[in-house]
Each structure stands twice: as C-alpha cells, then as structure tokens.
C-alpha positions as a Markdown table, in Angstrom:
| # | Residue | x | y | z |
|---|---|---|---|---|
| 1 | Unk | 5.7 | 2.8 | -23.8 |
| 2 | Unk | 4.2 | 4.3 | -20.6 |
| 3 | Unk | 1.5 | 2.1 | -18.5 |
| 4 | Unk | -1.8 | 3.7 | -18.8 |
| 5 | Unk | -3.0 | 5.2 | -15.2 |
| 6 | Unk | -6.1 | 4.5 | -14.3 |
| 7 | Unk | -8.5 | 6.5 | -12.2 |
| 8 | Unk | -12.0 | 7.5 | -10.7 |
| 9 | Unk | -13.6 | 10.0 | -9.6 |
| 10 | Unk | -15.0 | 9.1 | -5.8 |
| 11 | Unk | -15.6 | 12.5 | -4.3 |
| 12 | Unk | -12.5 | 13.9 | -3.4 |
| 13 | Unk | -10.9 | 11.0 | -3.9 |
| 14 | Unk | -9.4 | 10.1 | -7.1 |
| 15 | Unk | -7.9 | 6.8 | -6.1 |
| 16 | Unk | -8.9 | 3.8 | -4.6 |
| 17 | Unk | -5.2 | 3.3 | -2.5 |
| 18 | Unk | -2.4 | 5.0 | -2.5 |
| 19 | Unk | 0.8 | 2.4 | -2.3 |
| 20 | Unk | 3.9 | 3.2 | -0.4 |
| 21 | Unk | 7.3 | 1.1 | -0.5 |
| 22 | Unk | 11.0 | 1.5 | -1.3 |
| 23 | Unk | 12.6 | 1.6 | -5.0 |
| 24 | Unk | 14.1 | -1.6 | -4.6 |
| 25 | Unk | 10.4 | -3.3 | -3.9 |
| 26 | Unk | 9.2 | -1.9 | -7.3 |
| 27 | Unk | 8.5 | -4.8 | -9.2 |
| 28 | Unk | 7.0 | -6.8 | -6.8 |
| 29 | Unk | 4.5 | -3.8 | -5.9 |
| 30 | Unk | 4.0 | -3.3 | -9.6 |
| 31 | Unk | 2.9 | -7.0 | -9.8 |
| 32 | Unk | 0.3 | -6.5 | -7.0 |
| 33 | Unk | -0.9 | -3.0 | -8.5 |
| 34 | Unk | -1.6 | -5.1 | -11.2 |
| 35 | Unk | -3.4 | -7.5 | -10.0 |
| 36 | Unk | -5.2 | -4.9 | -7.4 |
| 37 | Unk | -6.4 | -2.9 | -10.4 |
| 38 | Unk | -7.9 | -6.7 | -12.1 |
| 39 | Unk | -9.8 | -6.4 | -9.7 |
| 40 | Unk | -11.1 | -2.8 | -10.1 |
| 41 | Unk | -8.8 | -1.1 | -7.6 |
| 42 | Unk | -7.5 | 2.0 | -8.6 |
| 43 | Unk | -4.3 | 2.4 | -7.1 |
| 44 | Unk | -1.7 | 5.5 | -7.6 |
| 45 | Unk | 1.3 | 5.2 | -9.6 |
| 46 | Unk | 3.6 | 6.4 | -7.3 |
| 47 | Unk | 6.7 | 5.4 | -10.0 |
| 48 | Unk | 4.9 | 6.8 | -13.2 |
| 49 | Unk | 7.2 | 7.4 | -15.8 |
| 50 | Unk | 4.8 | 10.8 | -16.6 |
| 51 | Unk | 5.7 | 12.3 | -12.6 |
| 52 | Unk | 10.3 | 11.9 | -13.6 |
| 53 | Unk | 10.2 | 15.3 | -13.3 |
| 54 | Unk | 7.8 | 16.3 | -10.2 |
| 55 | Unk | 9.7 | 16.2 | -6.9 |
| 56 | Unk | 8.8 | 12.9 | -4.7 |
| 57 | Unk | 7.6 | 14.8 | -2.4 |
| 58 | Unk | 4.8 | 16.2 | -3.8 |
| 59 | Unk | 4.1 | 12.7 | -5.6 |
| 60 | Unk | 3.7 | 11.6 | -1.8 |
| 61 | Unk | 1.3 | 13.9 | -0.8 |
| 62 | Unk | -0.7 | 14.2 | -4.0 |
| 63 | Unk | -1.0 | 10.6 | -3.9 |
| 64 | Unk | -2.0 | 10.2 | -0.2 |
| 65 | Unk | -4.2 | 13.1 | -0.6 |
| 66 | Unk | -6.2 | 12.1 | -3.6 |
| 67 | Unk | -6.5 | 8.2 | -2.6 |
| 68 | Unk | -9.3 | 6.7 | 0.3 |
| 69 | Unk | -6.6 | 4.9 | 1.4 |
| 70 | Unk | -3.4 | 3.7 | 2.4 |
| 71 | Unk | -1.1 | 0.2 | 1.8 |
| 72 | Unk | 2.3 | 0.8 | 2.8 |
| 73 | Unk | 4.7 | -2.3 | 1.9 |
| 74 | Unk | 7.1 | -1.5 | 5.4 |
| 75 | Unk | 10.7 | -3.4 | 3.9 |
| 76 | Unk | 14.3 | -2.3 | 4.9 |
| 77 | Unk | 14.6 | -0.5 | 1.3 |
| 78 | Unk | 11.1 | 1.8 | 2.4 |
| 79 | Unk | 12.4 | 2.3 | 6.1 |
| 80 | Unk | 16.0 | 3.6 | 4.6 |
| 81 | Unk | 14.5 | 5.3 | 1.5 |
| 82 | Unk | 15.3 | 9.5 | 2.0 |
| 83 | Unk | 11.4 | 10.0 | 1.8 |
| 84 | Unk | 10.2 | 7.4 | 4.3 |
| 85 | Unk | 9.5 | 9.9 | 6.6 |
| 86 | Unk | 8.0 | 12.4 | 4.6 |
| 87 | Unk | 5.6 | 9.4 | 3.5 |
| 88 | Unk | 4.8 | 8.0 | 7.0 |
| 89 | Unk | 4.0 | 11.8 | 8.3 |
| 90 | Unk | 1.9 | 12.4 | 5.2 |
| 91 | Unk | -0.1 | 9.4 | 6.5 |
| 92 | Unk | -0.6 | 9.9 | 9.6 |
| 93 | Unk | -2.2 | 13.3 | 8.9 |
| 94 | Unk | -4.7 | 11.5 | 6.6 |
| 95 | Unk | -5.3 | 9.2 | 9.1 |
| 96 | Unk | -5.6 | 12.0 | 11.9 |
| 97 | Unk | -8.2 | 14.1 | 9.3 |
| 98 | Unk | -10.0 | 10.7 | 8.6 |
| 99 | Unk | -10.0 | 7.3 | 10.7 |
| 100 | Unk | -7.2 | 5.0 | 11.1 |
| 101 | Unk | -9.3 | 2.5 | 9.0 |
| 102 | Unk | -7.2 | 4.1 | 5.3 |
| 103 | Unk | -4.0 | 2.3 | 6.9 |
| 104 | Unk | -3.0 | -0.7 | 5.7 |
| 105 | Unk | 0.6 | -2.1 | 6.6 |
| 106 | Unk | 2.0 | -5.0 | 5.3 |
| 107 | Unk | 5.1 | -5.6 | 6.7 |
| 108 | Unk | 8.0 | -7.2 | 4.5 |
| 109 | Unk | 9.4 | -10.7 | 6.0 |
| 110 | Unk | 12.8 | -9.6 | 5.8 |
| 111 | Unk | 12.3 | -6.8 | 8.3 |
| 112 | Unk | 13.1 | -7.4 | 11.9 |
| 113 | Unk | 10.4 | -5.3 | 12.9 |
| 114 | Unk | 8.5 | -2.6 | 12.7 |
| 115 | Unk | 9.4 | 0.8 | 12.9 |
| 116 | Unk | 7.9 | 3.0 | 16.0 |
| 117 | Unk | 5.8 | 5.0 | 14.1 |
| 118 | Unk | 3.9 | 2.6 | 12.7 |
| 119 | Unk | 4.1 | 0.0 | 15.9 |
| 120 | Unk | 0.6 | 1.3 | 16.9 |
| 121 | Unk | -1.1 | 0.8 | 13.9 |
| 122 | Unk | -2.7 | -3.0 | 12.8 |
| 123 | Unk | 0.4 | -4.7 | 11.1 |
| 124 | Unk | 0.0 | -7.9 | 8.7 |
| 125 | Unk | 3.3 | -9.6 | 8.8 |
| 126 | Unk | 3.8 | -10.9 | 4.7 |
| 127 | Unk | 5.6 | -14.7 | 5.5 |
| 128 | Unk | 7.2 | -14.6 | 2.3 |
| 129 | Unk | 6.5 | -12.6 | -1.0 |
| 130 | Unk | 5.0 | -15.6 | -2.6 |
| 131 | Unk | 2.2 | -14.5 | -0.4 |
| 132 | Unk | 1.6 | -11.6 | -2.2 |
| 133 | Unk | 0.4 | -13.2 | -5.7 |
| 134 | Unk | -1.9 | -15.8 | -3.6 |
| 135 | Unk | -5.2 | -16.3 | -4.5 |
| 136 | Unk | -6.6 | -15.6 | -1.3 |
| 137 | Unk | -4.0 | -12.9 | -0.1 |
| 138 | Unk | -5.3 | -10.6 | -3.4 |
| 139 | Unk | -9.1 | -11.6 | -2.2 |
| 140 | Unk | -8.8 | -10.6 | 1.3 |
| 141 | Unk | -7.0 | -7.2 | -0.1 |
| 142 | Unk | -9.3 | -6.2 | -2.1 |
| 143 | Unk | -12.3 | -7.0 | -0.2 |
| 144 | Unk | -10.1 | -4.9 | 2.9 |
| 145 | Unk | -9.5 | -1.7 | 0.5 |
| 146 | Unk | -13.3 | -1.6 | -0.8 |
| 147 | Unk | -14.8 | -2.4 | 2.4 |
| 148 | Unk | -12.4 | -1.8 | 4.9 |
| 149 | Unk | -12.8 | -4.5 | 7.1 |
| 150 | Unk | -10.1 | -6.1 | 8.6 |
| 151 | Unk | -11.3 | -9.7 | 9.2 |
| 152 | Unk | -10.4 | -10.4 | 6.0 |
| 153 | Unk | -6.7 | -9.6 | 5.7 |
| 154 | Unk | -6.8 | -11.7 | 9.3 |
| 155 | Unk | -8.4 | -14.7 | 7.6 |
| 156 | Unk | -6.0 | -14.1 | 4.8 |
| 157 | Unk | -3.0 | -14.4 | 7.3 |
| 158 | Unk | -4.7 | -17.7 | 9.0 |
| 159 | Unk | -4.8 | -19.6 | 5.6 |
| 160 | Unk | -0.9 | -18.3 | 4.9 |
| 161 | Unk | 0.0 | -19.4 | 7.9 |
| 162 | Unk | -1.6 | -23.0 | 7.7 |
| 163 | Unk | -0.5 | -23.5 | 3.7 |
| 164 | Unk | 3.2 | -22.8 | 4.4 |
C-alpha cells in the first residue's frame, strides 16, 4: 500500500519543507516526516513509491521548487549519494531567489564535518539520532519551519546538549 502524500496549497508553494538526505538515512527521515506532518507540516516525499519512475533529478528540483523550505539531513550516505550535488546546487538557487532563512541543516553525528558548500550556512550538529524523535527537538522544528526562526532549533540544541 502506498503512504498517502499530503499537501497545501501556499501560493506557489505546495509544501511546507522539502527534505534532503541519503538512501541509507531513509527510515529515520521517514520517522521524522512523520512526526513533522503530526504536527501539520507538509513535507515532500522525496522516496514516494508514485515518483519510481521520474528521474531523481527532477524529483529534486520539483521538490525544492514547490516547498517554502529546506531541511537537508548532511550524513556520509547524502554527501556520497550521485545526486548530492545536484541537490545542494538546487538549493542554493532557492536560497539565492529567496533568503537563506528556507535552509535548514542538520548535520548527522557520524560526519566529520561539514561539506564546503554548506560550511557557510547555520549548521545544527544532531549528537545522536535519538535526538531526532525528542520531544523538544520536533517542537523546536516545527516551530523553525512555520516561523522560521532560529532561536528555537538553538534552544533545542542547549537542552540536547545538557540531557545527554
């Protein structure tokens, strides 16, 4: 059975964020797409069973083009996957058309860094992926992609910090 997709019509905007990350972090980004869309965040389904057939290129820049923003899930398996920088360049022309406010990166705690590209951009280090299903991790997000307001994904990273 295929998920249902979700979405909404905000002006041009058809989604509420538009999530990049490797193959390999699939279910854990499916787990916070569900929990993001709980919460009444429509987020694009860049692995939808209904797109098999549409190159993943023109998933990517659909998706970036028809969401108000951004959350890229930076892991080794999205730095080495063949589309990585297809995806980043897609996203820095939104951000270029737009503000660099429709970034978010959230950077995976098994990378040693961050790549150049994205070194200029605000960065959230994730301390583990337990973070990611945390109560106040999903609050902070949510509040971040509806409002856009980075004090709360800093908060968020204070209280992570402090509870492990």
């Amino acid at each position: 059975m295929n998920p249902v997709v979700l979405t909404g019509q905000n002006g041009p905007f058809k989604y509420d964020v538009y999530m990049g990350f490797g193959l390999c972090d699939l279910p854990k980004m499916q787990l916070l797409q569900e929990k993001l869309e709980q919460h009444g965040i429509v987020c694009f389904p860049k692995y939808n069973m209904a797109n098999r057939k549409v190159l993943v290129k023109s998933v990517v820049k659909e998706g970036i083009a028809r969401s108000r923003k951004c959350l890229l899930y930076v892991s080794q398996s999205f730095v080495s996957d063949e589309h990585y920088a297809n995806e980043v360049a897609e996203v820095q022309i939104k951000i270029r058309r737009f503000s660099r406010d429709m970034l978010i990166v959230l950077k995976d705690p098994d990378l040693a860094a961050v790549p150049h590209e994205l070194r200029d951009f605000k960065v959230f280090p994730v301390d583990n992926v337990a973070a990611l299903e945390s109560r106040e991790f999903l609050h902070d997000l949510v509040m971040a992609l509806k409002q856009g307001r980075w004090i709360f994904l800093l908060h968020c990273y204070f209280i992570a910090l402090l509870l492990f």
